[in-house]
C-alpha positions as CSV (number, residue, x, y, z in Angstrom):
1,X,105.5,-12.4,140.0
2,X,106.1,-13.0,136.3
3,X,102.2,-13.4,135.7
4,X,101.6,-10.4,137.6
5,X,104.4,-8.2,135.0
6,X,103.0,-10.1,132.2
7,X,99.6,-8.6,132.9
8,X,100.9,-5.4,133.1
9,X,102.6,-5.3,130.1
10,X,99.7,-6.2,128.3
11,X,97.8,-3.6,129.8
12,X,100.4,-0.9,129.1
13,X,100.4,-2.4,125.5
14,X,96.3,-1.6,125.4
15,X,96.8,1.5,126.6
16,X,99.3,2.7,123.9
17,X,96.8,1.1,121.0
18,X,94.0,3.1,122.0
19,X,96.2,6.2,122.4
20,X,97.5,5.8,119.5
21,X,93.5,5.2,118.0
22,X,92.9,8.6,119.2
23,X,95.6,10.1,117.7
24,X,94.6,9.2,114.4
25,X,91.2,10.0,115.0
26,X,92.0,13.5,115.5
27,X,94.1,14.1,112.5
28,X,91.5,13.1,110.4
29,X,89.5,16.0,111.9
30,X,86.8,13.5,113.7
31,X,83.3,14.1,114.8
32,X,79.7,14.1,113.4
33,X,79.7,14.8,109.8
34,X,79.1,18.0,108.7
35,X,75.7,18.6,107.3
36,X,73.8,20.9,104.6
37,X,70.6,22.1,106.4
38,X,67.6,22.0,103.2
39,X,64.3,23.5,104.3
40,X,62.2,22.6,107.1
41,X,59.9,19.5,106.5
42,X,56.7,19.3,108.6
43,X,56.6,18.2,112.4
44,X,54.6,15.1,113.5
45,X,51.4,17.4,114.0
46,X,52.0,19.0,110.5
47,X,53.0,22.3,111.0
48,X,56.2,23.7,110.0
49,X,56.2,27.4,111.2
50,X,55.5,30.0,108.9
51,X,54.5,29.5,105.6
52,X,54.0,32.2,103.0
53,X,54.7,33.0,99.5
54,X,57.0,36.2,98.5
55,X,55.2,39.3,98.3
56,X,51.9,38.2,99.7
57,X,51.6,38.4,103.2
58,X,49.7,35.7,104.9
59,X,47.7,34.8,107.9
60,X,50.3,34.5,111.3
61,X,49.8,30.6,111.8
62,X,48.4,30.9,115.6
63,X,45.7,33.1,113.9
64,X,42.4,32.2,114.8
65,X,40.8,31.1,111.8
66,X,37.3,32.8,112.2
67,X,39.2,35.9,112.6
68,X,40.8,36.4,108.6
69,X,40.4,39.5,106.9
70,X,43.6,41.5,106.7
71,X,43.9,42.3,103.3
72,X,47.1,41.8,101.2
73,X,48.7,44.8,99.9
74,X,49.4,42.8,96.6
75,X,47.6,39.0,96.5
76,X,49.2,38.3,93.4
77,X,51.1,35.4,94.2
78,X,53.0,34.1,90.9
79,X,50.6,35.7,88.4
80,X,49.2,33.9,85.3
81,X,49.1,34.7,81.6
82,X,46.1,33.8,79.9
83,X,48.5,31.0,78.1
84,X,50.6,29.3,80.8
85,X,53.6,28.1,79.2
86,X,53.9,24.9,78.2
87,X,50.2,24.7,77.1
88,X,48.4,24.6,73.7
89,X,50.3,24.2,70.0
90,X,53.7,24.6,71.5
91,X,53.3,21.8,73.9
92,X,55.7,19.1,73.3
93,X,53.5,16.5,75.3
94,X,51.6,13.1,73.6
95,X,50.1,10.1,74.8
96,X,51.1,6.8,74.5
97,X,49.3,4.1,72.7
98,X,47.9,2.6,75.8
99,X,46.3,6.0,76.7
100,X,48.3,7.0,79.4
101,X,50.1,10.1,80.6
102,X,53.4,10.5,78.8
103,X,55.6,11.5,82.1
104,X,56.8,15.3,82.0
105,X,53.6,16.5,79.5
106,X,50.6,17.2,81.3
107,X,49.7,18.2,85.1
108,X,49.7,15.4,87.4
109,X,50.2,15.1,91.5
110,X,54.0,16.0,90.8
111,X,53.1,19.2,89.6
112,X,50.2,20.7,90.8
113,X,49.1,21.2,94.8
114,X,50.8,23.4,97.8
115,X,55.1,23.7,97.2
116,X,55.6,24.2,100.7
117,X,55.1,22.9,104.3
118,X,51.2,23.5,105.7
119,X,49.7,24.2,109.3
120,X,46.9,23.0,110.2
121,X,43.5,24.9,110.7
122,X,40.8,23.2,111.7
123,X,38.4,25.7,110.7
124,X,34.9,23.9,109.3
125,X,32.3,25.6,107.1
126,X,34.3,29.0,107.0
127,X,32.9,32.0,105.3
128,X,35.7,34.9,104.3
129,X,34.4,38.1,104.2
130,X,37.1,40.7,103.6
131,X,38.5,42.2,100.6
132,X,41.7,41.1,99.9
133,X,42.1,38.3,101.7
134,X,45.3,36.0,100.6
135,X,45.2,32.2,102.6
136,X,48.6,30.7,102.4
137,X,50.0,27.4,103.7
138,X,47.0,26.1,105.4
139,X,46.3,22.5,105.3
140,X,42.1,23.2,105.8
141,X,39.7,20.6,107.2
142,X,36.4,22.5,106.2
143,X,35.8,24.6,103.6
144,X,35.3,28.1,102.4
145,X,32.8,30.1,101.3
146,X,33.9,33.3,99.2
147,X,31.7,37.0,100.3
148,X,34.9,39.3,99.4
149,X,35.9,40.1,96.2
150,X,40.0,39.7,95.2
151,X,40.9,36.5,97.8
152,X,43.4,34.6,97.1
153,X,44.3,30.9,98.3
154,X,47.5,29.7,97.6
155,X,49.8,26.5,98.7
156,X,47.1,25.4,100.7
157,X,44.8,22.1,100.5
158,X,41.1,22.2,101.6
159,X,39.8,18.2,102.7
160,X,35.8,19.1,102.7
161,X,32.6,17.4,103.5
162,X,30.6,20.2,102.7
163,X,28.3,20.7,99.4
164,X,31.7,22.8,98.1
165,X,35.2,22.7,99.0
166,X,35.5,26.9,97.8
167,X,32.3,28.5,97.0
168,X,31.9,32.4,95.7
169,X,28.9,33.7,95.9
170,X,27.7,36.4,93.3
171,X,28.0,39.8,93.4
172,X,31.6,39.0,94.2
173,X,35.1,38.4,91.8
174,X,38.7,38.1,92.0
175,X,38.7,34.8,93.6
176,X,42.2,32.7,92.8
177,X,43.1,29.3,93.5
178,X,46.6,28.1,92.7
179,X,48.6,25.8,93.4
180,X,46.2,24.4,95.8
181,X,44.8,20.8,96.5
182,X,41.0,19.9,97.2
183,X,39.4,17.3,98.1
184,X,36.3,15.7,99.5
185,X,35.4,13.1,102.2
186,X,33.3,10.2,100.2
187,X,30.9,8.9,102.3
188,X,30.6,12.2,104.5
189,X,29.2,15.0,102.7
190,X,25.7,16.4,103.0
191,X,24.4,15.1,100.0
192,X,23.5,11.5,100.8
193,X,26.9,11.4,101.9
194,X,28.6,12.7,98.5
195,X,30.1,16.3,98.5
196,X,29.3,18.0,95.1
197,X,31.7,20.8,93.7
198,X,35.5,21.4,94.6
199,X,34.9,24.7,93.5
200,X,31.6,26.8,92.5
201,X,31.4,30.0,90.7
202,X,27.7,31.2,91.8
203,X,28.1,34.5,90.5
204,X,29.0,36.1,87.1
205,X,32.5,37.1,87.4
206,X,35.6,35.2,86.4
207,X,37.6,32.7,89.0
208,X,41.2,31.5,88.4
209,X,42.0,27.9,89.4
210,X,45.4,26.8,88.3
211,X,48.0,24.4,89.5
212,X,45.6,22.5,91.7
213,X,45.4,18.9,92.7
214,X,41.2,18.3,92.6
215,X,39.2,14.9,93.4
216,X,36.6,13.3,95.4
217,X,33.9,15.6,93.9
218,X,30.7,14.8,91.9
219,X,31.6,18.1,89.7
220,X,35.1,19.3,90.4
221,X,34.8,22.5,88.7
222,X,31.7,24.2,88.4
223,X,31.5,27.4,86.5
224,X,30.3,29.6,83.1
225,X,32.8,32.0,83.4
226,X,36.4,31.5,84.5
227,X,40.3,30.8,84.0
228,X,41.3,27.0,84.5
229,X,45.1,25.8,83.7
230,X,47.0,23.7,84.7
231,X,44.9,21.6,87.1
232,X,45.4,17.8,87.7
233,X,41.2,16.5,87.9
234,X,41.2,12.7,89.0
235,X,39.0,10.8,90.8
236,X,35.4,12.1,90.2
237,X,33.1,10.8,93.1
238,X,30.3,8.3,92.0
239,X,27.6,8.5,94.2
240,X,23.8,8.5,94.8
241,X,22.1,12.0,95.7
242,X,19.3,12.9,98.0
243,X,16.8,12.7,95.5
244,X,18.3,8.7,94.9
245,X,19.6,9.1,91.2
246,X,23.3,8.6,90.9
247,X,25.1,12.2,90.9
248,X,25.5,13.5,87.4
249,X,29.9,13.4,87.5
250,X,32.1,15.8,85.2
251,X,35.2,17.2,86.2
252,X,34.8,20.6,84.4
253,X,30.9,21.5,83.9
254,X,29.2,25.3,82.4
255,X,25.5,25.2,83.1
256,X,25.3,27.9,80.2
257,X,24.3,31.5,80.0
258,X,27.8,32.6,80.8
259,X,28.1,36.6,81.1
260,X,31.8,36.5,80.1
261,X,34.5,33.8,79.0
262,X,35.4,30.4,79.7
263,X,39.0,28.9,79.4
264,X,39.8,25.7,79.8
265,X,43.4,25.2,78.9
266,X,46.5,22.4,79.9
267,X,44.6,20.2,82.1
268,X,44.9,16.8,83.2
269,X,40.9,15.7,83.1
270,X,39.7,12.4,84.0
271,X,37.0,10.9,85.0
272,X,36.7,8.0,85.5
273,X,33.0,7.1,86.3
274,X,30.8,4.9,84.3
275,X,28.0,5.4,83.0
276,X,25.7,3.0,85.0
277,X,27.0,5.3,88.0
278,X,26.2,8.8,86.4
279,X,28.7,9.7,84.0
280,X,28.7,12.7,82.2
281,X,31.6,14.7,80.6
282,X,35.4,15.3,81.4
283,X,34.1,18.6,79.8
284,X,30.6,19.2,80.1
285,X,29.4,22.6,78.4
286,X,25.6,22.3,78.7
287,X,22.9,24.9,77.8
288,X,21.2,24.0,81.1
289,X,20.4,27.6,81.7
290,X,21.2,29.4,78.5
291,X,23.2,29.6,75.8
292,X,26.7,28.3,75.9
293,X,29.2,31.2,74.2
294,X,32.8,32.2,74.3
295,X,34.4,29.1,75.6
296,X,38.0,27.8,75.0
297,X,38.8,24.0,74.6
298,X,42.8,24.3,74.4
299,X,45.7,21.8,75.1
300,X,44.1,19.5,77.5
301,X,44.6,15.6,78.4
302,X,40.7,14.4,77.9
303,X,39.6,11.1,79.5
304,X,36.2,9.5,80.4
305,X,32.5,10.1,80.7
306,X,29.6,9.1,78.5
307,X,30.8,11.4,76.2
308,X,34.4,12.7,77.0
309,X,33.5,16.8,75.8
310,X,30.0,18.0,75.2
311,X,30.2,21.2,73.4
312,X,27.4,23.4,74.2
313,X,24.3,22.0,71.8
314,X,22.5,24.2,69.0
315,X,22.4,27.8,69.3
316,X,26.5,27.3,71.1
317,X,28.7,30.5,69.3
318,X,32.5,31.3,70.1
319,X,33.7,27.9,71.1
320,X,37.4,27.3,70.4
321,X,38.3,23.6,70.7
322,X,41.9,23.1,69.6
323,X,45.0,20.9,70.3
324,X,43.5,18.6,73.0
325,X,44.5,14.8,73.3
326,X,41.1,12.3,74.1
327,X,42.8,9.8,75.8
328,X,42.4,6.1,75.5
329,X,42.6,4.9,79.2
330,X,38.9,4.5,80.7
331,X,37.3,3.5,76.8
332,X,38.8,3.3,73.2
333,X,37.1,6.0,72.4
334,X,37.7,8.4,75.2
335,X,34.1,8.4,76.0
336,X,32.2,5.0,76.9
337,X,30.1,6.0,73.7
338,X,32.8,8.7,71.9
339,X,34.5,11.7,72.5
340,X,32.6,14.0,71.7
341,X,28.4,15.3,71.5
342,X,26.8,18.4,71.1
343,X,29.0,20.4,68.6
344,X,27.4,23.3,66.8
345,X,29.6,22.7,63.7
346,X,27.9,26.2,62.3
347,X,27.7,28.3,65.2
348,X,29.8,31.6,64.4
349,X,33.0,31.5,65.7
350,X,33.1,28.2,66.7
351,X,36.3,26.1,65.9
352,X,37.5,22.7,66.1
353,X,41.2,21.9,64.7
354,X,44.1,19.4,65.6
355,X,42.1,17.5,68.3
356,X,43.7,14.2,68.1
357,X,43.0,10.4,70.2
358,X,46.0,9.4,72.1
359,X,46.5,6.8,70.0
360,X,47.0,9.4,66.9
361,X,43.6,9.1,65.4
362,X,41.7,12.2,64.2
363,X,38.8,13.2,66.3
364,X,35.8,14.4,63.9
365,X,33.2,15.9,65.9
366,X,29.5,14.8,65.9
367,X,26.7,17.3,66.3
């Protein structure tokens, strides 16, 4: 009997505790903790709904791919001066003595490259041929080839293992790249496996790449006429080409006989290829198939190639090379043999001043 009211005490004393537990639980208002919902962050297949950038409509992302070509009523997603800020003499950027990037100066993967969530489109050698067209938050497996004049892609990243990651043919202008990332497949392209130009200009008109993440290319940027800030260039692709020689690798290259001007301004250029394995310029200007004019040099982090900048050869006029760092951090002097070739020292309007080596050294140019 007495074990018996023992164990029943005991469990009436249990009982009160977890009452009294409870109790105390309540008052302090319990529960899951309240959280702050911050945007949404890709699913496991990618997507994450709709993406778009204020004021510029974009593609529904269930769209069939093959199917784009409602033009924007205003594809001017965040537009561009011809000076981004931060870039050229007011820049407060430098290098360190080791040659590399000073953290907060110059575009790297933190600042250049999509700012929002992308769906994918699996959408392979993809030719756009309406005006007007604005691509926005597509994560591309393919790549694109430009017949309509004013498109605009935007927040999106192209992975390519064609000759081009975006191509515009000529007769055709307005293209814009921002704030995009591109990149090739080594191994996989068409060209004895290499892929050769994130982006190509074949026509005469101007194309504005800014804010973009580019690598895995034999020449990232390819152009005579065009607006380039901002960009982070890394990585050039080293490989042999169908004809067996080793790809000639730059990350910014003008074939010459531009019909209008060239700016090249507060980029993060490197390439890192040697020249056993074909490397050219970070900055190639090359009179290839005329005369190199009307070209601006301004601001940039320089690093790599045979020579780091060629700069457009006798007979080169209006070529504004200013306020660039050649960086130390493929050769000691930016260049396996120097940082600079090619410079028309006489050509009218040409201009070299405050173009200094990452370690602080004056660069003097070399014709």
């Amino acid at each position: 009997m007495l074990r018996a009211r023992g164990r029943i005490l005991a469990t009436g004393i249990l009982l009160a505790l977890v009452l009294v537990t409870l109790a105390v639980a309540l008052s302090r208002g319990g529960g899951p903790e309240r959280t702050t919902a911050g945007p949404p962050g890709p699913s496991a297949d990618g997507s994450a709904g709709t993406s778009s950038v204020q004021g510029t409509p974009s593609p529904a992302p269930g769209s069939d791919p093959a199917k784009i070509g409602q033009p924007a009523s205003t594809p001017s997603p965040r537009p561009s001066t011809g000076k981004p800020a931060g870039s050229g003499k007011g820049s407060s950027v430098s290098g360190d003595a080791t040659g590399q990037i000073v953290a907060g100066g110059f575009p790297d993967a933190s600042s250049t490259g999509p700012r929002i969530a992308l769906k994918p489109h699996h959408t392979g050698a993809l030719s756009i041929t309406t005006n007007g067209t604005v691509i926005s938050g597509w994560d591309i497996t393919g790549s694109l080839d430009i017949y309509a004049n004013n498109v605009t892609i935007v927040d999106s990243r192209v992975t390519s293992d064609n000759w081009w990651g975006i191509n515009l043919r000529a007769g055709f202008s307005g293209l814009r790249i921002l704030h995009t990332t591109i990149t090739g497949l080594p191994g996989q392209g068409p060209d004895n496996g290499g892929e050769d130009y994130a982006v190509s200009n074949m026509g005469g008109s101007s194309i504005e790449v800014g804010w973009s993440n580019i690598s895995e290319f034999g020449n990232m940027l390819s152009m005579g006429q065009g607006n380039l800030h901002d960009n982070y260039l890394h990585d050039v692709s080293e490989f042999r080409n169908q004809s067996g020689g080793w790809e000639h690798a730059d990350a910014v290259i003008s074939d010459g006989g531009n019909t209008g001007s060239l700016i090249i301004r507060h980029n993060t250029l490197l390439n890192q290829v040697g020249v056993d394995h074909g490397a050219s310029g970070s900055i190639g200007l090359f009179a290839d198939t005329g005369t190199v004019a009307n070209s601006v040099v301004d601001g940039n982090w320089i690093a790599g190639g045979s020579y780091a900048l060629y700069g457009g050869g006798p007979g080169a006029t209006g070529i504004q090379v200013t306020n660039n760092i050649f960086s130390t951090q493929f050769h000691p002097d930016c260049g396996e043999y120097g940082p600079v070739a090619a410079w028309n020292a006489g050509g009218a309007g040409n201009v070299w001043s405050n173009n200094k080596m990452s370690d602080g050294r004056t660069v003097v140019p070399s014709s």
